[in-house]
C-alpha positions in Angstrom: -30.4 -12.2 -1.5 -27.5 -14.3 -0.9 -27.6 -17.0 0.7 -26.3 -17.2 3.7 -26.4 -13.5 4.4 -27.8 -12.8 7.9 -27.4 -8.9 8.1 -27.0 -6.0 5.3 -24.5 -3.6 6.3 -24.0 -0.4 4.7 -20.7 1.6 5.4 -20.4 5.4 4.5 -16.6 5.5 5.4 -14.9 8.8 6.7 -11.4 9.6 7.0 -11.7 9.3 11.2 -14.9 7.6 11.7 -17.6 5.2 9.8 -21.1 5.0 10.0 -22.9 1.9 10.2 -26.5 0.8 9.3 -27.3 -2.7 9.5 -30.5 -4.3 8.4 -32.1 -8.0 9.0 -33.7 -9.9 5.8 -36.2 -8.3 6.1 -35.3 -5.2 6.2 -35.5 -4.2 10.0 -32.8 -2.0 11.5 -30.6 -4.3 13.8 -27.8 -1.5 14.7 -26.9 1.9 13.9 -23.5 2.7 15.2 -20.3 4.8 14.3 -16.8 3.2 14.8 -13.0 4.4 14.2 -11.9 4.0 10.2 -8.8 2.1 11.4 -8.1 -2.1 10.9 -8.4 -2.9 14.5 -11.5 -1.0 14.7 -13.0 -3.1 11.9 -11.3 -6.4 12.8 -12.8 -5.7 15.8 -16.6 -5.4 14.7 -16.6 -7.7 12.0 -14.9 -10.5 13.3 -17.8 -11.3 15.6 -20.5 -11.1 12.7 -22.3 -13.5 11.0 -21.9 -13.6 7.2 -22.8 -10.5 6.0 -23.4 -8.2 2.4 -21.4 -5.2 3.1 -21.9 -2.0 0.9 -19.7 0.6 0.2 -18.5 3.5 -1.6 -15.3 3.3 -3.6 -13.3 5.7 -1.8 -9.8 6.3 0.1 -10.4 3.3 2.3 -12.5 1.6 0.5 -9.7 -1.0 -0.9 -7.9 -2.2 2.8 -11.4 -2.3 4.1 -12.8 -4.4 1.5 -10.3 -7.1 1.5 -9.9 -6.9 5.6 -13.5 -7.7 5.2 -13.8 -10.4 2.3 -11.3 -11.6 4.7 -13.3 -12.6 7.9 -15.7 -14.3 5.2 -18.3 -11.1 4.2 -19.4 -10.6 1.0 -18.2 -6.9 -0.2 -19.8 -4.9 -2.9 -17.7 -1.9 -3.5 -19.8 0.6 -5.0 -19.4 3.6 -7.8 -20.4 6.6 -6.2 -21.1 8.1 -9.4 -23.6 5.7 -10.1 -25.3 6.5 -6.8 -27.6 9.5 -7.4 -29.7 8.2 -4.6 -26.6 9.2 -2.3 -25.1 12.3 -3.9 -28.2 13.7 -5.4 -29.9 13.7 -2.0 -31.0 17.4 -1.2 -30.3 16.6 2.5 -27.4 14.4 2.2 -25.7 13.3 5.4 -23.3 10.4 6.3 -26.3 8.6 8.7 -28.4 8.3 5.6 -25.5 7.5 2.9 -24.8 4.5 5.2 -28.7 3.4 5.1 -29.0 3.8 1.1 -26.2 1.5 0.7 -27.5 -1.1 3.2 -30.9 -1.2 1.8 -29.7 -1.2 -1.8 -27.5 -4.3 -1.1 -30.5 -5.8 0.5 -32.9 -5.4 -2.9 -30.2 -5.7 -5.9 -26.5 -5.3 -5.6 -26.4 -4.8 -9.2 -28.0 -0.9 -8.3 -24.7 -0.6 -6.6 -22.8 -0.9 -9.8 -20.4 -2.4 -8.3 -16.3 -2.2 -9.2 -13.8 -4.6 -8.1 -10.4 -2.9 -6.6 -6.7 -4.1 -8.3 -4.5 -6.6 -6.0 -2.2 -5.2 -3.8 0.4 -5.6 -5.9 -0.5 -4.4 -9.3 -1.6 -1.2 -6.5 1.9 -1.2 -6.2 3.3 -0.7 -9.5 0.7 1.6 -10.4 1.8 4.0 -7.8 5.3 3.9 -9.4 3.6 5.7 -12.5 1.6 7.9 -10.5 4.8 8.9 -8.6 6.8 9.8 -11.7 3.5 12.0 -12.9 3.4 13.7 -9.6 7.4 14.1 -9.5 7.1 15.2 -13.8 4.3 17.8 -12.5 6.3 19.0 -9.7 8.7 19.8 -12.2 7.1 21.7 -14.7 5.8 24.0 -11.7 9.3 24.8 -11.1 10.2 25.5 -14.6 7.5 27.7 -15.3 8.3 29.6 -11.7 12.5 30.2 -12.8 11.2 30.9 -16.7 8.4 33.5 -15.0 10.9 35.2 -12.8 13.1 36.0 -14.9 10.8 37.4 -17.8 9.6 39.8 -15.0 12.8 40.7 -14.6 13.4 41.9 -18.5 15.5 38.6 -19.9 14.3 35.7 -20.8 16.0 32.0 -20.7 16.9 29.6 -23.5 14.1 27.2 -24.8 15.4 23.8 -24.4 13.6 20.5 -22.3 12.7 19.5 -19.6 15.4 17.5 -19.0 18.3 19.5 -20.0 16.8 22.4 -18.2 18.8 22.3 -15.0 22.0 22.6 -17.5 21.5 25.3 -20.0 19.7 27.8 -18.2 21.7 28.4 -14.9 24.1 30.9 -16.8 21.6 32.9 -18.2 19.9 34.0 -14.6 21.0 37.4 -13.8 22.5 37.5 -11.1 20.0 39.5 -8.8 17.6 36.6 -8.9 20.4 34.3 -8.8 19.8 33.7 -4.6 16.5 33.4 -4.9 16.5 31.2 -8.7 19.4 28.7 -8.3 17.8 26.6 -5.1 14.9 25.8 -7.2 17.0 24.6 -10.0 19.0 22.4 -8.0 15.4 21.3 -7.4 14.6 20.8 -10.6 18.1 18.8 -11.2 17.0 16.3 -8.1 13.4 15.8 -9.8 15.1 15.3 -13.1 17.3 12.3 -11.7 14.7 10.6 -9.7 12.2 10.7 -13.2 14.9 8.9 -14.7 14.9 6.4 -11.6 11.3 5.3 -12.1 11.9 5.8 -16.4 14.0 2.6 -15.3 11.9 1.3 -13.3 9.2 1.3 -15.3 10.8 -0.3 -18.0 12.5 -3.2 -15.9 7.8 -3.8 -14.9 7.3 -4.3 -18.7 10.0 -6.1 -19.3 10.0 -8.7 -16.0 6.6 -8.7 -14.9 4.1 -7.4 -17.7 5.3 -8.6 -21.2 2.1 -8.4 -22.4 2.4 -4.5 -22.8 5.4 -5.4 -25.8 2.3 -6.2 -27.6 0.7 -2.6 -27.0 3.8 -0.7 -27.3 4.0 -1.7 -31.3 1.4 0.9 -31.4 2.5 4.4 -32.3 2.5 6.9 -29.4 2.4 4.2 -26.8 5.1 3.6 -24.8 6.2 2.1 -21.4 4.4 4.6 -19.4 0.9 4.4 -21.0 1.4 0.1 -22.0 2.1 -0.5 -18.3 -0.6 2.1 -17.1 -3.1 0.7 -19.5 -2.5 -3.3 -18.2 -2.4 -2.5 -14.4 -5.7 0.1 -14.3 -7.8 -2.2 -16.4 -6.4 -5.2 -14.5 -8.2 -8.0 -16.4 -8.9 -8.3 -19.5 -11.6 -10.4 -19.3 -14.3 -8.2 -17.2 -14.6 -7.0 -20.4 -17.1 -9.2 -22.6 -16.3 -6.9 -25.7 -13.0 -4.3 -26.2 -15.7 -1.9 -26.9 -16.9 -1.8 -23.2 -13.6 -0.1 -22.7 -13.5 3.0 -23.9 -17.6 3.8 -21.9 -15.8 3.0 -18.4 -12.7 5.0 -19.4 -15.3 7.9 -20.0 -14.1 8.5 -23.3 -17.9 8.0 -25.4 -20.1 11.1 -25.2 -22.8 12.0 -22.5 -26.6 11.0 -23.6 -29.8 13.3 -22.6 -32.3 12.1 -25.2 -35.8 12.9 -24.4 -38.4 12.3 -27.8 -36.7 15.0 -30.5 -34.4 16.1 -28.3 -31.1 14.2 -28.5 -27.9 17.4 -27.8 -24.6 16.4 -28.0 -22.7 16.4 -25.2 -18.9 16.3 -24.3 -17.2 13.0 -23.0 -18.4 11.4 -19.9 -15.2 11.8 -18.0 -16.0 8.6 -16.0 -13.2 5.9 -15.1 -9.6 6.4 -14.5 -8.6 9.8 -15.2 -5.0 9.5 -15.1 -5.8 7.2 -17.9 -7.8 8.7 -20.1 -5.5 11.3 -20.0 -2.4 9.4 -21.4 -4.4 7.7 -24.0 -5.3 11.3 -24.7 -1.4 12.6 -25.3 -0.9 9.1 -27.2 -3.8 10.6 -29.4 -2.2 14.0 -30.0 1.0 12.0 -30.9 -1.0 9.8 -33.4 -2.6 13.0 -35.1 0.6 15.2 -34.6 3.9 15.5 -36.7 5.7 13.1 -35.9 2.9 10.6 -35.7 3.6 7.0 -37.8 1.5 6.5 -40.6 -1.2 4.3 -39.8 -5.1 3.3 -40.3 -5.5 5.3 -36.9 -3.9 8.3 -38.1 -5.5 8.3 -41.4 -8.6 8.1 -39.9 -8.3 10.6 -37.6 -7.1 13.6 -39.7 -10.0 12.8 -41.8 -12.2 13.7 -39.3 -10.5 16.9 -38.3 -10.7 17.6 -41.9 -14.6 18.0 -41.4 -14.3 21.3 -40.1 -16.5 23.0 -37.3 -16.0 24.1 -33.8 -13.2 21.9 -32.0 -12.8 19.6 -35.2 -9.0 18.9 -34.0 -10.3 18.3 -30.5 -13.2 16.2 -31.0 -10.5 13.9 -33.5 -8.2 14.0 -30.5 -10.6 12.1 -28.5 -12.1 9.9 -30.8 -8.5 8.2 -31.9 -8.4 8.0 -27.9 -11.3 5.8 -27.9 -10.3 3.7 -31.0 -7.1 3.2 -29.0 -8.3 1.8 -26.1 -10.2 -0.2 -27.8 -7.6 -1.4 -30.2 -5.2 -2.0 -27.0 -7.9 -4.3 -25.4 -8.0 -6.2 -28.6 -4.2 -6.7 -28.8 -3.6 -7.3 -25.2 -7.1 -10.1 -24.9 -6.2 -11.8 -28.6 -2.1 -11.6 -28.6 -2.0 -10.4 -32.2 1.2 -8.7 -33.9 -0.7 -4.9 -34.4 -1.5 -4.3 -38.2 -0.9 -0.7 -38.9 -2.4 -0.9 -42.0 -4.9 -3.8 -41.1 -8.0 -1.9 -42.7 -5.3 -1.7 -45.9 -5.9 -5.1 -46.6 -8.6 -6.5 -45.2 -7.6 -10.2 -46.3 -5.2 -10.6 -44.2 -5.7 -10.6 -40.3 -2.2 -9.8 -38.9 1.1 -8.8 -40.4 4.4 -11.8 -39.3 7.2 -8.9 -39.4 8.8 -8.5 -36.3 9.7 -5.4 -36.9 5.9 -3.7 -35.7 6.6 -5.3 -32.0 10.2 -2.6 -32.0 8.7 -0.7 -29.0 7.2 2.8 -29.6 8.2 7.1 -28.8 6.2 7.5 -25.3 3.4 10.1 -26.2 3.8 12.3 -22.6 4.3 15.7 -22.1 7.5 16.1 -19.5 
């Protein structure tokens, strides 16, 4: 219990309106109310409490409510809802009783919470610049695959070129039936095109000004702006990590456990943490393994292990160099050291001087 804490409130937020359950020390219901999911609403209640241990789930509104609250002097434990099986594994789940697990769980042990802690407003910020060139770069692929599926149906077929150039090269080959119907979308296309440039920019002018730490990750092959920059603002801070191994478990990239006596399957990848993420650490992977992939102790490594052979060799390699990566990025970002390529090479030496390995990076991300 902390001290100080005069009521335990759990909050199952909703999109219009919030149940509340709150609980005395000793456990004894005090009020069981719903109120609007809006500031003023909240301002409203809160302000007139006593200190109070407020649970709830991470969630749309979980981050302005949690620091509106933390605010007006509460404690806040935001928690993991897929931590929760007491909440979403309840066969007669409903909002009323969501609100009272949380209450009561903040009462005996916040730790059962498994509590997260949201980014600063700010870093929210520039992580929504990324997410908004990934929407916009999705956006456009729809498009492309729409004009390059039209006009197949129609018997012809357009040039293969990128996604960039798209807009140019392939307006002249549209017959001209489809032409009404084609060219709208790729004026579309041409807009989305510019404005991914605009936050390509953008993003670049972030690492540069206002995160140079990610010039240290970017000497890593297949990791560029995009995935540096994503990689710094999701995790946050370094140091709520007491080993770079606890990175890649809450970036869901280790594999899913059932053991019971002999029994002991194996499982696919968790999936937990940031998806958008795991994802991009994912492409930088396929970079590392594919082609055009720098030759490195993380590339060696990996082809041997797709070398093994067996069902989804190439895959499972994937997603391992995935989790030696963001591993390796923690490392580079918490100790400042110039990456080694070849650091398992020579095992003598702990970090190559040439400047030349902080020359930033190809971005490993499908456009």
């Amino acid at each position: 219990m902390v001290k100080n804490s005069t009521a335990f409130v759990g909050i199952d937020l909703g999109d219009k309106r919030s149940n509340l359950y709150v609980l005395d020390p000793e456990g004894e219901l005090i009020e069981e109310t719903r109120i609007p999911t809006t500031e003023s609403a909240f301002r409203r209640k809160f302000a007139s409490l006593p200190p109070c241990r407020v649970a709830m789930e991470a969630g749309t509104h979980s981050r302005w409510a949690s620091r509106l609250l933390e605010q007006l002097g509460h404690e806040v434990l935001v928690a993991n809802p897929r931590k929760l099986r007491l909440i979403y594994g309840d066969p007669r789940k409903a909002d009323e009783a969501d609100a009272e697990h949380l209450a009561r769980l903040a009462r005996l042990d916040p730790q059962l919470l498994s509590p997260i802690r949201h980014r600063g407003p700010e870093a929210q910020a520039h992580l929504t610049v990324i997410r908004s060139r990934d929407s916009l770069v999705r956006a456009r692929t729809l498009l492309i695959n729409h004009v390059r599926g039209s006009v197949k149906s129609s018997g012809a077929r357009l040039l293969a070129c990128s996604a960039d150039s798209f807009h140019h090269r392939v307006e002249p080959s549209i017959p001209a039936e489809l032409q009404p119907a084609l060219l709208p979308i790729i004026e579309t296309i041409a807009s989305l095109t510019a404005q991914i440039h605009a936050y390509n920019r953008q993003i670049e002018q972030l690492c540069q000004k206002r995160y140079p730490e990610t010039q240290g990750l970017r000497a890593v092959g297949g990791v560029g702006p995009i995935t540096s920059l994503a990689y710094v603002l999701t995790l946050d801070d370094p140091d709520r990590f007491r080993k770079s191994r606890e990175v890649a478990p809450a970036l869901g990239l280790v594999p899913k456990r059932d053991q019971s006596g002999d029994r002991d399957p194996q499982l696919r990848i968790t999936k937990t943490g940031d998806s958008y993420l795991r994802r991009l650490l994912v492409g930088s992977a396929q970079y590392i393994l594919g082609p055009f992939g720098p030759d490195c102790d993380l590339r060696r490594w990996g082809l041997k292990l797709a070398q093994r052979g067996g069902k989804n060799a190439n895959k499972r390699a994937v997603v391992a160099v995935a989790r030696k990566l963001a591993v390796l990025l923690h490392h580079l970002w918490v100790t400042g050291e110039v990456y080694d390529p070849f650091y398992h090479s020579h095992p003598d030496q702990t970090s190559v001087t040439q400047t030349n390995l902080l020359v930033p990076q190809p971005e490993a991300v499908c456009t």
